[in-house]
N, C-alpha and C positions, 0 to 999 in steps of 0.2 A: 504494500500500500504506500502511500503515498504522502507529503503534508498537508494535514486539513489546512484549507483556508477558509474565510471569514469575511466575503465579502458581499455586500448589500445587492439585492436583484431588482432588478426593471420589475413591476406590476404589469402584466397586461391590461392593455386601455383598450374598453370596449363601450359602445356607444347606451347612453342610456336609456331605458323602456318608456320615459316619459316627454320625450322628448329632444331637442337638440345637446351637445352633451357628453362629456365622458363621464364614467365611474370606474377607479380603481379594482382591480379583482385581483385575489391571488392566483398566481404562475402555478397551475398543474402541469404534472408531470409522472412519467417512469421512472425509478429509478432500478438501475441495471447494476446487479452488484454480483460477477464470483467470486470466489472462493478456495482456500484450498486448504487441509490442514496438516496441520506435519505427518511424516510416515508414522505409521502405527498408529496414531492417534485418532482417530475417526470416529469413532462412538463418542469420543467425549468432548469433540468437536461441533456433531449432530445434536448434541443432548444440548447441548450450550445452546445453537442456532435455533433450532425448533423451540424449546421451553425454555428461553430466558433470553436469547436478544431478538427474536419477532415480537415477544410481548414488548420489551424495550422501544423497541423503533415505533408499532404501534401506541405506545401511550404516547411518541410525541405530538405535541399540535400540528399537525396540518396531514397527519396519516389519514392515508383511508382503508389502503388491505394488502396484502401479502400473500403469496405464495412460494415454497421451496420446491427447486427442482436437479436432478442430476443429470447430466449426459447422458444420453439413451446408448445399450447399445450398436444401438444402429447408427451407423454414420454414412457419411460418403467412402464411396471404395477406389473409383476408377479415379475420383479426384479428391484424394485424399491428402493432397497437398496442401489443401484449401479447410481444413479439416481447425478450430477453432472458434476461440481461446481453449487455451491449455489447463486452468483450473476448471473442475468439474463441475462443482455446484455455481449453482443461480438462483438469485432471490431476484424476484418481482416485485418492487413496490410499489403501490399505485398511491400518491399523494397530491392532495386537492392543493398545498401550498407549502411549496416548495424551499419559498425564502425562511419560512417559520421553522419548516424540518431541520434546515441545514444548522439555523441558530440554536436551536435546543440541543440538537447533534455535538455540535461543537462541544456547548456549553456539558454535557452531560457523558461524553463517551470515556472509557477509563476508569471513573467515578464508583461509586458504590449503584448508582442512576443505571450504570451502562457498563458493568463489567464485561472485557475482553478476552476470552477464556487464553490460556498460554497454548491450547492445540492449534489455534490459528495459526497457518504461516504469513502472518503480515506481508512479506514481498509476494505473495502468491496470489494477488488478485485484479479485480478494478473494480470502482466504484462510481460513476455519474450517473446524471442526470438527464434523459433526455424528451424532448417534447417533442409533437405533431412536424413532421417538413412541410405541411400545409400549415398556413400562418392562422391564427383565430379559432383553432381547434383544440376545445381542451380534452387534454391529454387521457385522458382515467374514463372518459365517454369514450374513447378515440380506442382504447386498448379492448375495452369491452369484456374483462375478464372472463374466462369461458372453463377454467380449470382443468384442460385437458393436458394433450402435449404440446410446445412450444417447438419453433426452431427461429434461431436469430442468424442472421447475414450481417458481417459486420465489414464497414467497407472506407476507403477516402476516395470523394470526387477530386480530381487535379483540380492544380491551383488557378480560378477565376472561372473554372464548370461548374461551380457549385448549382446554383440555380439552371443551367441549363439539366444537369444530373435530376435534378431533382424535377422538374416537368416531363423527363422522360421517365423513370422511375414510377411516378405516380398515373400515367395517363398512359403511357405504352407495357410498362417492363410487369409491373404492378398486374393486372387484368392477365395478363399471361400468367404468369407465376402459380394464380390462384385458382386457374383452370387443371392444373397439374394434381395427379391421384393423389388422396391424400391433405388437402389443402384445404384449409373451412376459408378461416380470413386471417386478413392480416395490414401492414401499414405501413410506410416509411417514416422512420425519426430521425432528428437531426439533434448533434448535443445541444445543451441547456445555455443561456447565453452567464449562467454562474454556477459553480461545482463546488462539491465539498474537498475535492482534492486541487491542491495546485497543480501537481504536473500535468503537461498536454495531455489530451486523452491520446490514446492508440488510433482511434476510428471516431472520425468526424459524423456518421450514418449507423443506423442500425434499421434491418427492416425487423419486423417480431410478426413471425405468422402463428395462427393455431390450429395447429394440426389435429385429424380424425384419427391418425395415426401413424408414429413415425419410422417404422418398417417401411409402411405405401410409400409413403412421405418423400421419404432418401432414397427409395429405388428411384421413384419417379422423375425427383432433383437430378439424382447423376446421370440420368441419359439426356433432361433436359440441358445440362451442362454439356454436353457432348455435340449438341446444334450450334449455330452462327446466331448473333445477334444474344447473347447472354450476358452474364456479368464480365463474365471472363473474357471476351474479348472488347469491348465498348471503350471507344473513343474518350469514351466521359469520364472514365475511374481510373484507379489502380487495380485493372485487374488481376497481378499476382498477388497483391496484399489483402484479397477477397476472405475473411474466415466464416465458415459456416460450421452450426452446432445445432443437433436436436436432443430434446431434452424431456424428460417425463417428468410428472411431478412424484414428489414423495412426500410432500403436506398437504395437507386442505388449505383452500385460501382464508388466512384469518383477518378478520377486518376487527379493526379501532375497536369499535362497542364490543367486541368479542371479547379481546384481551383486558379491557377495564373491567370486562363485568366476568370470568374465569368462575367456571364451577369449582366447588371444595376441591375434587380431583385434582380438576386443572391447578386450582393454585397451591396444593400441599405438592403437588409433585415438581412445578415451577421451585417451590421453596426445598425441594430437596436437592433439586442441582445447585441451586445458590449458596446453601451451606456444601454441597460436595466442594465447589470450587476451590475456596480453602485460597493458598497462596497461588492457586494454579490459575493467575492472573497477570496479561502484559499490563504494566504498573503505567498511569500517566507519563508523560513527558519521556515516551521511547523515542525513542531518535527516529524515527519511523514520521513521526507525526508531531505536527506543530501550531499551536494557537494564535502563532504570529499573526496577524491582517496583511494578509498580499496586496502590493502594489501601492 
């Protein structure tokens, strides 16, 4: 991972129902976060993410749901070169305000608020933020949660195609894609215009489709890959630096009012992983991550 940063976001400005007019709204969004945890350490990696930091993320202000997911394993075969990111797990989080997330985040991660289990391996993963490529579309409508199987494309338009990448994408590439066995729906995103981590992101685009099933799914993709006019060869992108992942889930999607409101179960077994933890916690101020304000 990366240094959290701490900087203030653009509102989306949209027109008022009464007339002439703006009104402030908060910035929804995805956020896209894997994962990965030390060798051997898996279960007590899993215990931590499922029962004690989705309840976490979900209490903060501006959550709205979650879901975990693992690398399916079905992938691509004939273009397995294309085959990514490299950590397995994926969390999906769908939050109505983004700016509010990231500040509570900040302020709470590390803490007794937001302990870090020590199975984590901090450089093993990514974590932003990304919204609709179509401008004025919020994001958490846009995604449509569906709880099934997921596959993400993660990609960069060359420098100054952005926009043209993205009208192709959405009006030609798009409508294709979701014709293909296997494919319910899906959308193209573009990062957040502010992230919780400083460094660049890896991939400027992410499309997130949901799949009926990702056996179909990935046969289907690598013979599609195998024709003219795909990702992989277009004018518009980096088509070597194209990663593609399909992914099952392995939690139910929990949302906000779920995690506050935790049956006795839920919350005595929540509170058993939290006394497990014990010292088996990355301590504040890792070198890893920093409170500084960028920029």
């Amino acid at each position: 991972m990366s240094d959290i940063t701490k900087e203030r976001a653009p509102s989306e400005t949209v027109t008022g129902p009464k007339g002439p007019g703006s009104v402030q709204v908060p910035l929804a969004s995805i956020f896209l976060v894997t994962t990965e945890p030390n060798p051997g350490e898996e279960d007590e990696f899993n215990d931590w993410y499922t029962h004690i930091h989705c309840h976490d993320i979900m209490r903060l202000k501006g959550s709205i749901a979650v879901q975990r997911f693992k690398q399916s394993r079905h992938q691509l075969q004939y273009n397995a070169a294309h085959i990514g990111p490299r950590p397995r797990w994926l969390a999906i989080y769908e939050l109505g305000d983004t700016q509010q997330n990231l500040d509570d985040h900040v302020e709470q991660c590390f803490t007794d608020q937001m302990p870090i289990t020590a199975a984590l391996n901090l450089a093993g993963g990514e974590d932003y933020y990304y919204v609709p490529a179509e401008k004025g579309v919020n994001a958490v409508e846009n995604f449509a949660a569906r709880g099934g199987d997921v596959l993400t494309v993660r990609m960069n338009a060359l420098p100054g195609k952005e926009n043209e990448f993205i009208k192709w994408y959405r009006e030609t590439y798009l409508p294709r894609t979701l014709k293909l066995v296997g494919f319910v729906a899906g959308d193209l995103y573009r990062l957040a215009d502010i992230q919780l981590m400083s460094a660049k992101a890896p991939f400027e685009f992410v499309a997130v489709y949901h799949l009926a099933d990702s056996m179909m799914a990935i046969e289907s993709l690598d013979s599609h890959l195998a024709q003219s006019g795909t990702l992989l060869d277009n004018s518009l992108i980096d088509g070597a630096g194209v990663r593609i992942a399909a992914y099952i889930p392995i939690t139910s999607r929990l949302t906000a009012k779920q995690a506050r409101k935790l049956t006795p179960a839920q919350r005595a077994l929540e509170d058993q992983f939290r006394a497990g933890m014990a010292g088996r916690r990355h301590l504040n101020g890792n070198a890893s991550f920093s409170r500084e304000k960028q920029g």
